[in-house]
Backbone as a printed PyTorch tensor [residue, N CA C, xyz], in Angstrom:
tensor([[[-48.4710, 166.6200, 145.1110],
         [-47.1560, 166.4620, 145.7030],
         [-46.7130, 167.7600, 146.3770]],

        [[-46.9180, 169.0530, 145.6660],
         [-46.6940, 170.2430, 146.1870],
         [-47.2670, 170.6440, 147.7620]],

        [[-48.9600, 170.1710, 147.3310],
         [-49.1910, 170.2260, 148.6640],
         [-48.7880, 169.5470, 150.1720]],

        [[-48.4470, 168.0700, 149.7350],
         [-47.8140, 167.5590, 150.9000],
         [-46.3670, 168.3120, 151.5030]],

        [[-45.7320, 168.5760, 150.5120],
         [-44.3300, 169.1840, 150.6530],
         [-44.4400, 170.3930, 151.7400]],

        [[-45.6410, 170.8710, 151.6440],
         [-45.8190, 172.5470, 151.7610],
         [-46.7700, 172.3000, 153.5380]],

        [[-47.3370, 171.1330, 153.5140],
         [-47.7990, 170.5440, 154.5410],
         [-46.6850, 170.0670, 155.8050]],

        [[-45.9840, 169.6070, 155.0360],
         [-44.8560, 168.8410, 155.9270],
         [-43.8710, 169.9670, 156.7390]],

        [[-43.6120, 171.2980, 155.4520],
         [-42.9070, 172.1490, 155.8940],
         [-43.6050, 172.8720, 157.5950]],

        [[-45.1890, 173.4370, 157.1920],
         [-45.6890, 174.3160, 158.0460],
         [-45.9830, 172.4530, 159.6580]],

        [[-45.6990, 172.0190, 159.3390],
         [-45.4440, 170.9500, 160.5430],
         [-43.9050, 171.3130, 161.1580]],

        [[-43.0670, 171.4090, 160.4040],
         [-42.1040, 171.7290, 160.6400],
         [-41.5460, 172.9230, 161.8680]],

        [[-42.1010, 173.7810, 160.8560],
         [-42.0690, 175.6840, 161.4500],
         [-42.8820, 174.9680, 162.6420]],

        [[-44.1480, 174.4660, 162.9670],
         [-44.2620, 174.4390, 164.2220],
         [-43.9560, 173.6890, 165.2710]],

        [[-43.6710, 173.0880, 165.4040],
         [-42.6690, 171.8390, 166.1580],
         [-41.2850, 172.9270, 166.5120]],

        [[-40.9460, 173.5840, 165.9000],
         [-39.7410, 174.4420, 166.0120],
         [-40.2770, 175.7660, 166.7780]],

        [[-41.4740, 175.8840, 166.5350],
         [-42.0130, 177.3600, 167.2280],
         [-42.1880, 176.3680, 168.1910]],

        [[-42.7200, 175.3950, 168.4510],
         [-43.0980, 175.0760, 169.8820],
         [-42.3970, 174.5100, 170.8800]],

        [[-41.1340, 174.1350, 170.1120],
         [-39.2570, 173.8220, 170.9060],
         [-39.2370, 174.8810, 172.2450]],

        [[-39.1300, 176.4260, 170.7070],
         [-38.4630, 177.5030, 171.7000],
         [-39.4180, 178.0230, 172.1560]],

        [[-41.0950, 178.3970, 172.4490],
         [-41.8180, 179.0690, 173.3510],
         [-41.3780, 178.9550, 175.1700]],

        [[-40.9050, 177.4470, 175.2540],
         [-40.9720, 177.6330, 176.8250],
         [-39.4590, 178.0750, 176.9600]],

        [[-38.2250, 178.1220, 175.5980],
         [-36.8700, 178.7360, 175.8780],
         [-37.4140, 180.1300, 175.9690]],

        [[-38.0080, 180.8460, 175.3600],
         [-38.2620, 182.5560, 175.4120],
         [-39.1830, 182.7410, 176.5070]],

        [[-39.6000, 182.3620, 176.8970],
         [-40.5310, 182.4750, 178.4360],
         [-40.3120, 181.6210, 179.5450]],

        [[-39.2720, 180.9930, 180.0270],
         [-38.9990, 180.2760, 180.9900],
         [-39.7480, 180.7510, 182.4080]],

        [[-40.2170, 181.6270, 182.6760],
         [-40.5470, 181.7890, 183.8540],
         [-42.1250, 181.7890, 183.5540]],

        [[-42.1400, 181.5560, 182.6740],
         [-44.2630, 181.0170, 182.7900],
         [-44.2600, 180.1020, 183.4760]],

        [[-43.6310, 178.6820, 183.3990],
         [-43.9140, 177.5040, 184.2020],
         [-43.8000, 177.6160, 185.8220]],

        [[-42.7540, 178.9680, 185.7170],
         [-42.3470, 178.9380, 187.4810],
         [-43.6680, 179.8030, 188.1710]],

        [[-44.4540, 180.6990, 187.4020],
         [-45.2510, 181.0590, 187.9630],
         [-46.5720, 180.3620, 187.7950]],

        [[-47.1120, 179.6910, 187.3720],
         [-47.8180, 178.8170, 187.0380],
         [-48.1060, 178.2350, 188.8160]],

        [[-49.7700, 177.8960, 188.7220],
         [-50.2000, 176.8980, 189.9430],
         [-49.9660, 176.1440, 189.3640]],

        [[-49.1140, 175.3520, 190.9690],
         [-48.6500, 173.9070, 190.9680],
         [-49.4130, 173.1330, 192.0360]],

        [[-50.5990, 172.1170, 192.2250],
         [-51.0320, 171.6370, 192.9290],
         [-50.1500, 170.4560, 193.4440]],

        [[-49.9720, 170.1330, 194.7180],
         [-49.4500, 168.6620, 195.3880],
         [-50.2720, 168.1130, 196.8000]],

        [[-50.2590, 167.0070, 195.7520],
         [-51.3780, 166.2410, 196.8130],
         [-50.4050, 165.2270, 197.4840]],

        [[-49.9530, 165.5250, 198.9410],
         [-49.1000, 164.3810, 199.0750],
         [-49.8880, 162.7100, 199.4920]],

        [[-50.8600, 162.6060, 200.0000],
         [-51.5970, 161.1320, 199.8840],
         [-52.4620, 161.1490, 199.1780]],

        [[-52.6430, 160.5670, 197.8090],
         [-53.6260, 160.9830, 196.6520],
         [-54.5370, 159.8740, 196.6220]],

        [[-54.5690, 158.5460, 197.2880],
         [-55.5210, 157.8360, 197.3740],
         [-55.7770, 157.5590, 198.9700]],

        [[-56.9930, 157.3350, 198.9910],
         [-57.3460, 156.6120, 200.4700],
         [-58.2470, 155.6410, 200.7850]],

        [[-57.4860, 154.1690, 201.2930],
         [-58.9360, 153.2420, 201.3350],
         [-60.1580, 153.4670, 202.5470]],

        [[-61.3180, 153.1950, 202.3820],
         [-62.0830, 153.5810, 203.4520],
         [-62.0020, 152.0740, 203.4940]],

        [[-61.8580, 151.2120, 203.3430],
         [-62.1580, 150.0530, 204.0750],
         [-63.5250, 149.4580, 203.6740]],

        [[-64.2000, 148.6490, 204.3340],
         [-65.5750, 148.0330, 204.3150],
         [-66.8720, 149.0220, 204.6810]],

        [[-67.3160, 149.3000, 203.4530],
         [-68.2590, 151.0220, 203.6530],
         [-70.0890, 150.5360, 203.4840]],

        [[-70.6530, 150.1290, 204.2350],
         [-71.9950, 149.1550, 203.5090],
         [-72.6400, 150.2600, 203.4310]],

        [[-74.2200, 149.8510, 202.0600],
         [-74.3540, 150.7100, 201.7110],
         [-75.1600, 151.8120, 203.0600]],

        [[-75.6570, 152.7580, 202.1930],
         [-76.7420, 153.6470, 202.9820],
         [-75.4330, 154.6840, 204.0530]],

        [[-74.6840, 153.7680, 204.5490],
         [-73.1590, 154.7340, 204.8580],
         [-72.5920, 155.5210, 204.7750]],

        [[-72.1380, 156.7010, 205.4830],
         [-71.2370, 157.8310, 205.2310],
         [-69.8890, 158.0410, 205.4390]],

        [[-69.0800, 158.1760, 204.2280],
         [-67.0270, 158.0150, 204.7550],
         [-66.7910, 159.2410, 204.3780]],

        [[-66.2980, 160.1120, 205.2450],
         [-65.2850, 161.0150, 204.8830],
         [-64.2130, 160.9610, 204.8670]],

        [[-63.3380, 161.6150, 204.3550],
         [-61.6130, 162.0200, 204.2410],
         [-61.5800, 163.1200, 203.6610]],

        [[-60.3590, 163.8380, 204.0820],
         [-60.1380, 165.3700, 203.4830],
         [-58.5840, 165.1590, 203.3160]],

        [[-58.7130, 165.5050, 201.9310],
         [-57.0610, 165.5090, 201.2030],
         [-56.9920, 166.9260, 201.2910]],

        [[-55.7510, 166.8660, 201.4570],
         [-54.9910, 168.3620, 201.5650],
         [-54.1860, 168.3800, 200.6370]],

        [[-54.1360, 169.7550, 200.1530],
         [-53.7690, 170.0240, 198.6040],
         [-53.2160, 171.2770, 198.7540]],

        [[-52.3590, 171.4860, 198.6220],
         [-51.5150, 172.9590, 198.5300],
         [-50.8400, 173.4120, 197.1290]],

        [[-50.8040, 174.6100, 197.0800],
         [-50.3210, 175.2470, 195.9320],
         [-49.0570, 175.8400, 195.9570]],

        [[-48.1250, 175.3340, 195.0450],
         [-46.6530, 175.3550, 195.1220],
         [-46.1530, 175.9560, 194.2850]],

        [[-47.2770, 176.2560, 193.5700],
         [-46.8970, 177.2580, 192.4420],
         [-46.9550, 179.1380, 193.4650]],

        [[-46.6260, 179.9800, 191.9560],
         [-46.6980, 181.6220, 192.2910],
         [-48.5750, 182.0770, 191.8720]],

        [[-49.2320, 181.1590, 190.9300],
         [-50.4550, 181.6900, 190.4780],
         [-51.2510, 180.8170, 191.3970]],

        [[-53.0230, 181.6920, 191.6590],
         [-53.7990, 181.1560, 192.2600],
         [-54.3440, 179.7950, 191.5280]],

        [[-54.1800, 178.7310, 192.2210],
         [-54.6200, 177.6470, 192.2970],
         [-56.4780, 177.4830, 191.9720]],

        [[-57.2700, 177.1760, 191.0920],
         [-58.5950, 176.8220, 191.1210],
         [-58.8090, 175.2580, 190.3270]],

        [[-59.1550, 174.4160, 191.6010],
         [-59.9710, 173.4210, 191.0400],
         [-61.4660, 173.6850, 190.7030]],

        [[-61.4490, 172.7730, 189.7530],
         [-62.6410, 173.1130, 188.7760],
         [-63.6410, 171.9330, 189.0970]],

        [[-62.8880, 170.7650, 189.1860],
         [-63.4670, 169.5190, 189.5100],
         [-63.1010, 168.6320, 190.1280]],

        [[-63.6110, 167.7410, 191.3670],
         [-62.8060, 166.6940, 191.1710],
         [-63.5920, 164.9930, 191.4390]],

        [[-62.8960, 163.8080, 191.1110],
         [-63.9590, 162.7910, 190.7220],
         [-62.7770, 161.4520, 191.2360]],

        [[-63.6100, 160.6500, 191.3420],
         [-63.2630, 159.2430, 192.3620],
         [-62.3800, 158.7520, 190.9730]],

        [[-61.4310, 157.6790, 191.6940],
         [-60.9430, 156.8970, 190.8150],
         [-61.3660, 155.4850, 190.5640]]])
């Protein structure tokens, strides 16, 4: 029983540490890369195989930190 009690508490303390981290640092998020993709899907239409479709999404960074994609993959 002790231990659950003592479990529940340190759940507690952190849920409460993790309230106020972004109140004591508010300006992490503002500097933070912000990617925006304003057309995020695109149909190519009727593509048979053996075929080549391009499109190039444009993606800008709206954030203050450098922006790095790492990956990116079809939906």
């Amino acid at each position: 029983m002790m231990n659950a009690c003592m479990h529940i508490k340190k759940i507690c303390i952190l849920l409460v540490l993790a309230a106020w981290i972004p109140a004591l640092f508010p300006h992490a998020a503002e500097c933070a890369p912000r990617a925006v993709v304003e057309k995020q899907r695109h149909d190519f239409g009727t593509a048979y195989a053996g075929s080549k479709v391009f499109y190039t999404f444009d993606i800008k960074n709206a954030g203050d930190e450098e922006l790095v994609i790492k990956s990116v993959r079809t939906g």
